[in-house]
C-alpha positions, 0 to 999 in steps of 0.5 A: 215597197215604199221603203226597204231597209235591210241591215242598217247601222249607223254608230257615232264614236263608241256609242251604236245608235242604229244596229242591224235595223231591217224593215219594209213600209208598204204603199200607202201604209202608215208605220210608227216608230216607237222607242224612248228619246236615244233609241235611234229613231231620228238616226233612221230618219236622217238616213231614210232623207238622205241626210245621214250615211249609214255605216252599213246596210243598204236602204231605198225609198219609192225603190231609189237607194239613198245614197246613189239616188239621193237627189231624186229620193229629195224631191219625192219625199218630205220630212218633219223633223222632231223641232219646229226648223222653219224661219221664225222671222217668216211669215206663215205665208212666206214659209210656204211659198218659200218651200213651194220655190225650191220644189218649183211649185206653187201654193195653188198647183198642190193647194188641193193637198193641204187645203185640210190643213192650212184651212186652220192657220190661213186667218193667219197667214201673215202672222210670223212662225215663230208668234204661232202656237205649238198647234199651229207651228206644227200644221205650218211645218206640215203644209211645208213639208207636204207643198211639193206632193210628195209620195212618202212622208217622214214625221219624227216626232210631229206632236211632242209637247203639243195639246192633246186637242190638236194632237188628234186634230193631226192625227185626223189629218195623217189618216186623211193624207193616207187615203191620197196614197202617201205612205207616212213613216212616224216615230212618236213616244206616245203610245195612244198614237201607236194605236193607231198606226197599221203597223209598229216597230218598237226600238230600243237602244239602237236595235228593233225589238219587233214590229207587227200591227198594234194588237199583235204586238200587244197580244205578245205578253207572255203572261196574265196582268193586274192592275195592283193599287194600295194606298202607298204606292212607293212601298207596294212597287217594293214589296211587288219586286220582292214577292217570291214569283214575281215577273215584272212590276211597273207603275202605270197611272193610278195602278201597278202592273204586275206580272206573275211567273207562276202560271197557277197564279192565284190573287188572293195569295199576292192579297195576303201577302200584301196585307201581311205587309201592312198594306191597306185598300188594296186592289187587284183585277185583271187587266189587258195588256197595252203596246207599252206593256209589251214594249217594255217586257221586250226592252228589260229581256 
């Protein structure tokens, strides 16, 4: 395993933010971790980087401790942190030979590495980091955090505010870096980046809810869903959480996912009713359930 992690806590005064977390990451493997912001997923990668000591538990890292291996585990892995942390008043070039000097490597021995990715802000390898944009900081912050060829990769939250053209543009990018045999740990609130991880691990509050590949995790949901829509959304999101068999109701886009507890659950019942509140254009279809979903059926049990 490329990562072992096995009943980590970690709590900062009263407040628990990792509790009891265990997890293993293959080879090559890509995880996602997914949870909202405070559900310690950058606590775990603090860890994992040697830069956090956990309170209890124990986890590795190419098979080295992070805390009596923590030297070694430094110079084989690299990390992306969740805010762009590179000098500002550097160059692009500057930053990434600055990172290649404390690995004791150059540009040109692992150019090989992120030629994909530093091809695209090459034409501006003069220009100073902190005059990039959010699509280029984050593919300078990569190339660095990949210039020493490491063999596990850690991304907290490497797309968060940026476009979603170069959102895709990155994740094309971790696929390519998979197929060179890094194993990538990345947490993400996106649930559309979720999809497309191996496998993901779904936290919250500090505790892992579960973890297994993006369609089990959603086939998880344990009834039927429907896409429910009238034309006044706040009054339907009422009048579902008072509808005698109701089990979850969430907005969702232009829709209202709503489940039912009732297994002989029949639409038209929920459409009567909902006229008899005096909704009018109403909606309702059947519709699979997403990670998000599931995700939240886990955090409200």
């Amino acid at each position: 395993m490329s990562i072992s992690v096995k009943n980590i806590s970690k709590s900062y005064g009263k407040v628990q933010a990792v509790q009891d977390v265990s997890f293993e990451v293959k080879e090559g493997e890509i995880l996602g971790l997914i949870g909202p912001d405070g559900a310690g997923k950058t606590t775990l990668f603090r860890i994992l980087t040697t830069l956090l000591l956990p309170d209890s538990g124990t986890a590795e890292v190419n098979g080295k401790d992070v805390i009596a291996d923590y030297i070694d585990i430094r110079n084989h892995v690299g990390y992306m942190p969740g805010r762009f942390s590179l000098y500002q008043d550097l160059s692009v070039k500057e930053n990434l030979e600055f990172f290649a000097t404390i690995f004791g490597t150059t540009i040109e021995e692992n150019y090989e590495l992120i030629k994909d990715i530093y091809v695209q802000i090459e034409p501006f390898k003069n220009r100073r980091a902190g005059a990039l944009s959010g699509g280029m900081k984050q593919k300078l912050a990569l190339s660095c955090a990949l210039i020493h060829k490491p063999k596990v990769l850690f991304l907290d939250e490497p797309t968060t505010g940026v476009d979603p053209v170069s959102r895709k543009e990155f994740w094309d990018m971790l696929k390519r870096l998979q197929e060179k045999g890094i194993t990538i740990l990345v947490s993400t609130p996106y649930m559309d980046e979720a999809a497309l991880c191996d496998r993901i691990a779904l936290i919250q509050d500090g505790k892992l809810l579960e973890i297994d590949t993006p369609k089990n995790i959603s086939k998880r949901f344990p009834t039927k869903l429907y896409n429910v829509s009238t034309d006044n959304t706040y009054q339907l999101i009422q009048d579902l959480k008072s509808y005698s068999s109701m089990h979850s109701v969430f907005p969702f886009g232009e829709w209202v996912h709503y489940a039912d507890s009732n297994k002989g659950f029949n639409p038209k019942d929920l459409r009567d009713y909902l006229k008899e509140n005096e909704h009018t254009n109403i909606k309702i279809e059947e519709t699979e359930p997403t990670i998000e979903d599931t995700f939240m059926e886990l955090s409200n049990v």
